[in-house]
C-alpha positions in Angstrom: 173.9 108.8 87.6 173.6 106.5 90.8 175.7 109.0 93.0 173.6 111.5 91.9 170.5 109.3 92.6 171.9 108.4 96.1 172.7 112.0 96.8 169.0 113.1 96.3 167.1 110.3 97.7 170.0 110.6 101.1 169.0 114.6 100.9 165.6 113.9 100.4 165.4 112.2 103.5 167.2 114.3 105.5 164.9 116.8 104.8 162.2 115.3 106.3 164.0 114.5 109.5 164.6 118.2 109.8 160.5 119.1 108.8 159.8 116.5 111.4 161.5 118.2 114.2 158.9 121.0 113.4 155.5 118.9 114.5 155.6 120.5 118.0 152.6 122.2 117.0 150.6 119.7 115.5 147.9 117.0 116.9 148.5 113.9 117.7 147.5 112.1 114.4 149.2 114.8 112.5 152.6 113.6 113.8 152.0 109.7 113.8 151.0 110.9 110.0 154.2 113.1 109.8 156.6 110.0 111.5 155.0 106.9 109.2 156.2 109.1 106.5 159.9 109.7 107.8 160.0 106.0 108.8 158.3 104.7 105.3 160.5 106.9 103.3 163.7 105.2 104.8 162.7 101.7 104.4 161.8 102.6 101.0 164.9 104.0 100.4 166.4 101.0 102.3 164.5 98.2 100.1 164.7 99.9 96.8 168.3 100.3 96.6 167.8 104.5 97.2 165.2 104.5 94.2 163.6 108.1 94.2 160.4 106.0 93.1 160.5 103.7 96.0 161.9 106.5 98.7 157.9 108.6 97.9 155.9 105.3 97.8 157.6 104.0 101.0 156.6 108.0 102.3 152.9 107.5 101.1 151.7 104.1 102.7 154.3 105.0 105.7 151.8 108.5 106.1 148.8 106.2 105.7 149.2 103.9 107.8 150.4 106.5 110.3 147.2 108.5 110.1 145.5 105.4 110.9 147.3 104.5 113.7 146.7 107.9 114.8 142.8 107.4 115.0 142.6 106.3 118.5 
């Protein structure tokens, strides 16, 4: 059940590297939204142990505070 738990939340993030290559296209708060996310989802991964829970919640307040950064 952990390998399998590891395999999805390693995949998971993977992912999201490769949609990230794809924010050529977007505006400038778009992709300091789209990397908080990448970089939150990691160190949620990272702090949790690889827990799917902490991987998304580490993704949500990385995509926050990355939109707000993105206000200037």
């Amino acid at each position: 059940m952990k390998t399998m738990q590891r395999f999805l939340t390693g995949s998971a993030v993977v992912m999201l590297m490769f949609g990230l290559s794809a924010c050529d296209g977007m505006s400038r708060r778009g992709q300091d939204t789209a990397v908080g996310a990448g970089i939150g989802a990691v160190g949620g991964a990272v702090l949790t142990g690889g827990s799917a829970l902490g991987t998304v919640g580490g993704a949500a307040v990385g995509g926050v505070i990355g939109n707000q950064a993105g206000k200037r």
